[in-house]
Backbone as CSV, one residue per row, in Angstrom:
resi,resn,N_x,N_y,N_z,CA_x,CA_y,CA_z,C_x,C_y,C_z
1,UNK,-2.623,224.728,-31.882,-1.926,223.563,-31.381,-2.709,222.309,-31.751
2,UNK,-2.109,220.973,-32.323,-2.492,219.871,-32.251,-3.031,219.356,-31.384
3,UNK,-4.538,218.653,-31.396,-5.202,217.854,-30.323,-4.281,216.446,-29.620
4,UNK,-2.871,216.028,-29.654,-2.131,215.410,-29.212,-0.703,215.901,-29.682
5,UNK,0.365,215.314,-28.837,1.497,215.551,-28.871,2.153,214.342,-28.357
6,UNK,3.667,213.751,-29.345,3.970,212.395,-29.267,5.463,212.658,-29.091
7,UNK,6.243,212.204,-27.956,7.505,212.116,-27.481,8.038,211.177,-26.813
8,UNK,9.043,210.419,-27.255,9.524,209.683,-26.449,10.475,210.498,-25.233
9,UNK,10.124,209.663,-24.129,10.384,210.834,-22.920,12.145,210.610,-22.312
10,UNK,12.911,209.525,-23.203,14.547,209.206,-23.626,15.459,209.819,-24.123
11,UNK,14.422,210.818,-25.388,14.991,211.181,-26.217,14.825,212.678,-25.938
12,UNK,14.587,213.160,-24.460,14.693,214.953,-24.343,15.515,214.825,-23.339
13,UNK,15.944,216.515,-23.481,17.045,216.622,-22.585,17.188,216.467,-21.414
14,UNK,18.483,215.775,-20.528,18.518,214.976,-19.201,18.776,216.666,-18.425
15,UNK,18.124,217.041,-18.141,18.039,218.023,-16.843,19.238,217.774,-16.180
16,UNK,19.166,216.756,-15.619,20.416,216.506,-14.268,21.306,216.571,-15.242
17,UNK,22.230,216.226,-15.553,23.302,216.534,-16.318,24.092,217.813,-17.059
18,UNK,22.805,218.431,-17.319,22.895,219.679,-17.512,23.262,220.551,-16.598
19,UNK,22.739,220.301,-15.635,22.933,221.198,-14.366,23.930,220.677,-12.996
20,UNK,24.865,218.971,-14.084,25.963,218.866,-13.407,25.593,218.094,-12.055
21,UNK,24.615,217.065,-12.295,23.850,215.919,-11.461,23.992,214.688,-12.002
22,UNK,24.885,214.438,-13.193,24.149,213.210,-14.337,25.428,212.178,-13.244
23,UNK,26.168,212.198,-12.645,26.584,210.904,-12.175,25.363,210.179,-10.752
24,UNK,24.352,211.478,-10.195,23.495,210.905,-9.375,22.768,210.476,-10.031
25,UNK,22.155,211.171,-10.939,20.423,211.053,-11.611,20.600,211.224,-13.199
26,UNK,19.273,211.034,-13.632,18.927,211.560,-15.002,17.514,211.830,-14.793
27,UNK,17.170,213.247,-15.399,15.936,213.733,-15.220,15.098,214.116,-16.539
28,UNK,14.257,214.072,-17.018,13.601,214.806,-18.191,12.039,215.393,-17.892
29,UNK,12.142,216.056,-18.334,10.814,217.410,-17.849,10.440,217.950,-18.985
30,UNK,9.645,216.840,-19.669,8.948,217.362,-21.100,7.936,218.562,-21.349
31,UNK,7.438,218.633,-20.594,6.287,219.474,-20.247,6.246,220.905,-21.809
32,UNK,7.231,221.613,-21.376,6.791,222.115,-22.978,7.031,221.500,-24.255
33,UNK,7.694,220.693,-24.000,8.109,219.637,-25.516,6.772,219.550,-26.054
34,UNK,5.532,218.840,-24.928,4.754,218.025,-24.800,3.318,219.458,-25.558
35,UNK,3.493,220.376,-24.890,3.039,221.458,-25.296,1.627,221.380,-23.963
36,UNK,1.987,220.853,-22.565,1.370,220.765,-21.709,0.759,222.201,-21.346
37,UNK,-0.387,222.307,-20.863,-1.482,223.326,-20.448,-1.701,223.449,-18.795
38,UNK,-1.992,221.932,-18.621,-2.763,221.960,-17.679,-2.346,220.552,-16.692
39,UNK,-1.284,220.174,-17.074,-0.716,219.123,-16.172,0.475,218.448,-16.826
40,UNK,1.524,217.715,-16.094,3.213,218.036,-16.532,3.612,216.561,-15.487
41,UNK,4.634,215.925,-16.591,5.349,214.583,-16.784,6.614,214.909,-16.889
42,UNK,7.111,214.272,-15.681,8.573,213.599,-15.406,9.272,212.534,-15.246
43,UNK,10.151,212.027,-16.153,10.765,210.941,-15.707,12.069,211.032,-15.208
44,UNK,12.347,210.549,-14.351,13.982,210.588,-13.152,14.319,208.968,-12.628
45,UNK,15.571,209.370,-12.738,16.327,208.132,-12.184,17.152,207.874,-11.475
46,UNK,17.361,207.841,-10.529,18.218,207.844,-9.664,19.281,206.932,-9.521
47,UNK,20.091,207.054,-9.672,21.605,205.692,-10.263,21.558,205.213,-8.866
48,UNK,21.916,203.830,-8.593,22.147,202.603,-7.632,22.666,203.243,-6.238
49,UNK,22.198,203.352,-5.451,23.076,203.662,-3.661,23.400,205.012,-3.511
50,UNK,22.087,205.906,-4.458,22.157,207.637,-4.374,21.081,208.153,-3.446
51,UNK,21.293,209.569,-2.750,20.076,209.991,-2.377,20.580,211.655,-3.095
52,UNK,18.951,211.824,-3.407,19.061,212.982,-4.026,19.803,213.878,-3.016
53,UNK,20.767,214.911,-3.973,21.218,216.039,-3.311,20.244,217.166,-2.278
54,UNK,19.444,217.012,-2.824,18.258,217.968,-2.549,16.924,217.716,-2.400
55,UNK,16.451,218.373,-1.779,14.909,217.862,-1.719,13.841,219.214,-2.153
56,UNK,12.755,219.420,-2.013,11.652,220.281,-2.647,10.548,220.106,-2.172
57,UNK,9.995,220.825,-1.844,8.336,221.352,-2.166,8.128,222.255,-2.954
58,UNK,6.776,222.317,-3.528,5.883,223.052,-4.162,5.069,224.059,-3.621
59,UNK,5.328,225.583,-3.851,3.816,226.445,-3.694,2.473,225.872,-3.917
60,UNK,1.667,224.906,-5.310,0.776,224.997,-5.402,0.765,223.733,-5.881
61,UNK,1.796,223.166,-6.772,1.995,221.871,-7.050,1.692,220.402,-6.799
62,UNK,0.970,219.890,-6.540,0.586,218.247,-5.888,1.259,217.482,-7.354
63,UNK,2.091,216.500,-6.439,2.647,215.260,-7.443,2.163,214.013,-7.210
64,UNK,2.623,213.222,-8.322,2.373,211.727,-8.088,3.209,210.927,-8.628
65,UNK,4.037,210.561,-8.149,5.717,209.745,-8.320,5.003,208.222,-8.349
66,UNK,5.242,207.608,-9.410,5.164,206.005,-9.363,6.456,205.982,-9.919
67,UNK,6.656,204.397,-8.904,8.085,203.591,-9.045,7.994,202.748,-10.478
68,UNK,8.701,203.002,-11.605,8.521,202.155,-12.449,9.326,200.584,-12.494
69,UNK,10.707,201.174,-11.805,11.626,200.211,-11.537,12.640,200.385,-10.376
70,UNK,13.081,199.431,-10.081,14.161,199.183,-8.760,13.412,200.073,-7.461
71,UNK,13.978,200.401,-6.870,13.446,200.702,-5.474,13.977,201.716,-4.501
72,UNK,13.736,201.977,-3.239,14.173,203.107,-2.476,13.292,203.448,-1.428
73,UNK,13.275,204.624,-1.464,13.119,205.525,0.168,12.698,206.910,-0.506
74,UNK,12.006,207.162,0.002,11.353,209.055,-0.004,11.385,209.303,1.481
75,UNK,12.021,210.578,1.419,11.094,211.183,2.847,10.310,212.239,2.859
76,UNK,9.427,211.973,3.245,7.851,212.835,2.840,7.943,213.048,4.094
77,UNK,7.509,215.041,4.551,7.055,215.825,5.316,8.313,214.999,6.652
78,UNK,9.743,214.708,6.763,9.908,214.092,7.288,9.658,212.681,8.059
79,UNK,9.029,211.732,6.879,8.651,210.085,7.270,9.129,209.500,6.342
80,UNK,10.331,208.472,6.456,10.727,207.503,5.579,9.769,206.391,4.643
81,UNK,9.474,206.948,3.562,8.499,205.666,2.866,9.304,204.511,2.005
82,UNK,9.420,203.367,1.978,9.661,202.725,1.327,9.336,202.318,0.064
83,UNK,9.799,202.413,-1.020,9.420,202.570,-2.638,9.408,201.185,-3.445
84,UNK,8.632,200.731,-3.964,8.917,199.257,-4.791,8.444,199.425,-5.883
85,UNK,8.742,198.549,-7.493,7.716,198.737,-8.273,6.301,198.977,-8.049
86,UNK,5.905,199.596,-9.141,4.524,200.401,-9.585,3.650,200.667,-8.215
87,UNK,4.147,201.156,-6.898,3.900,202.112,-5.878,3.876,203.303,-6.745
88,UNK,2.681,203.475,-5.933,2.171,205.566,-6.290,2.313,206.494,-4.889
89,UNK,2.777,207.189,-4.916,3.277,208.103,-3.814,2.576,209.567,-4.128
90,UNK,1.432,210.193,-3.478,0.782,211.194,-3.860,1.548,211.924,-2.554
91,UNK,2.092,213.780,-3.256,2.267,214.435,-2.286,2.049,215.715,-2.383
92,UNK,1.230,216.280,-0.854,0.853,217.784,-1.324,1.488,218.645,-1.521
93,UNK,1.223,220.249,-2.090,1.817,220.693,-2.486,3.138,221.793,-1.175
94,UNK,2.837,221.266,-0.029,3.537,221.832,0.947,4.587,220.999,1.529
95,UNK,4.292,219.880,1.409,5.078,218.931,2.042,6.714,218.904,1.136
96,UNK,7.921,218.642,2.108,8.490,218.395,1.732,8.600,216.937,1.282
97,UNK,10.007,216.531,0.402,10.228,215.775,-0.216,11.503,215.414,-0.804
98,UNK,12.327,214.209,-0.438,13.811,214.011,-1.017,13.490,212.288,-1.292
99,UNK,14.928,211.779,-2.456,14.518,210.431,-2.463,15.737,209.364,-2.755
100,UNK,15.593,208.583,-2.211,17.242,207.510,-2.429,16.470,206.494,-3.099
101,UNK,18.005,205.954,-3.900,17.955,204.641,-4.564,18.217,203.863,-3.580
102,UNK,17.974,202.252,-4.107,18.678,201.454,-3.680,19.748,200.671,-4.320
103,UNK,20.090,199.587,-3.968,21.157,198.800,-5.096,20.295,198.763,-6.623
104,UNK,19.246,199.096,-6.813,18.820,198.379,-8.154,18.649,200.101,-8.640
105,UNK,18.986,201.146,-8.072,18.416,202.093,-8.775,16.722,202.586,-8.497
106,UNK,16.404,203.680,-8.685,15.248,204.229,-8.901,14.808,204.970,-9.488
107,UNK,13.535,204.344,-10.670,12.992,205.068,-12.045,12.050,205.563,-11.829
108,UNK,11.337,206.890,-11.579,9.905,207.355,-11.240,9.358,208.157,-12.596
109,UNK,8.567,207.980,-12.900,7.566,208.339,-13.534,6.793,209.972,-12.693
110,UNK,6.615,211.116,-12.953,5.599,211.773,-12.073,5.107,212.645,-12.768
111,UNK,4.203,212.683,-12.233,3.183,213.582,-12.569,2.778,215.097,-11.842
112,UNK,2.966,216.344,-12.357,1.776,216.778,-11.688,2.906,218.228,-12.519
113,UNK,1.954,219.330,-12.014,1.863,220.639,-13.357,3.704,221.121,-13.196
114,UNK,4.611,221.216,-12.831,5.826,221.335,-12.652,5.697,223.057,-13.770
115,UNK,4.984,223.711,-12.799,5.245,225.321,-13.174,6.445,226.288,-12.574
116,UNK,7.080,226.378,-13.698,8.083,227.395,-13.371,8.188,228.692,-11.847
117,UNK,9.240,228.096,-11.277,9.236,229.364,-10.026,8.440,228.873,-8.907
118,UNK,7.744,227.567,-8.859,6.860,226.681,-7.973,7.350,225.801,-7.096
119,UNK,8.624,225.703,-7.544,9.458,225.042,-6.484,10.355,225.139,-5.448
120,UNK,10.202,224.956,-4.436,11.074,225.580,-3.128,11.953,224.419,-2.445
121,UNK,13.417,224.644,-2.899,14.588,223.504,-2.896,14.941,223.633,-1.202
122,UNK,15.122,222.763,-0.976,15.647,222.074,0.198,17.303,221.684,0.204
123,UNK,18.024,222.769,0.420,19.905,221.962,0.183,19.751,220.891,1.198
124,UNK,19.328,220.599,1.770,20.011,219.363,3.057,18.878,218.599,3.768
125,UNK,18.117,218.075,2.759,16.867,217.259,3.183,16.994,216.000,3.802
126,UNK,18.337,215.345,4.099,18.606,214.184,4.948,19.262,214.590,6.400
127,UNK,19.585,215.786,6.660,20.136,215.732,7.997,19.019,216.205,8.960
């Protein structure tokens, strides 16, 4: 394998859409594109006055969601956080997690190893 790997993170496939989400979100999860080992990049977007369908935790996973643009709401371990540009939101790997736009939309950037079978979905993380 090459000592770097170069992708624009626009131009891979939108997850949400695929899986029949693309009027809430758009998601991309480069991670093997990227030919990642040892830590894993996501970018998501959440279209204007959405809250995700679903929410998640991780078995082993710790993330780190920065707001790149527009704004919102997470609820972490059940506590409403408020989201603004370039806010970093670190969360462990037990805690739950769901997230709304606001009128301007919400673009996150995140980070953290997004290993297959590591994720434990939440259908109804707002009620």
């Amino acid at each position: 394998m090459s000592d770097y790997t170069h992708k624009n993170l626009l131009e891979t496939e939108d997850d949400a859409a695929k899986h029949g989400m693309g009027e809430i979100l758009e998601a991309h999860f480069p991670r093997e594109l990227l030919g990642c080992e040892q830590t894993g990049v996501s970018l998501q977007r959440i279209r204007p006055d959405q809250k995700m369908p679903f929410g998640h935790n991780h078995k082993t996973d710790e993330e780190i969601y920065v707001v790149l643009s527009g704004g919102g709401s997470a609820l972490v371990g059940g506590e409403q956080v408020a989201l603004a540009p370039m806010d970093a939101l670190r969360v462990a790997p037990d805690t739950k997690r769901a997230f709304a736009s606001g009128p301007d939309g919400l673009e996150l950037l995140v980070f953290g190893t997004h290993h297959d079978d590591d994720a434990v979905v939440d259908e109804s993380p707002w009620s």
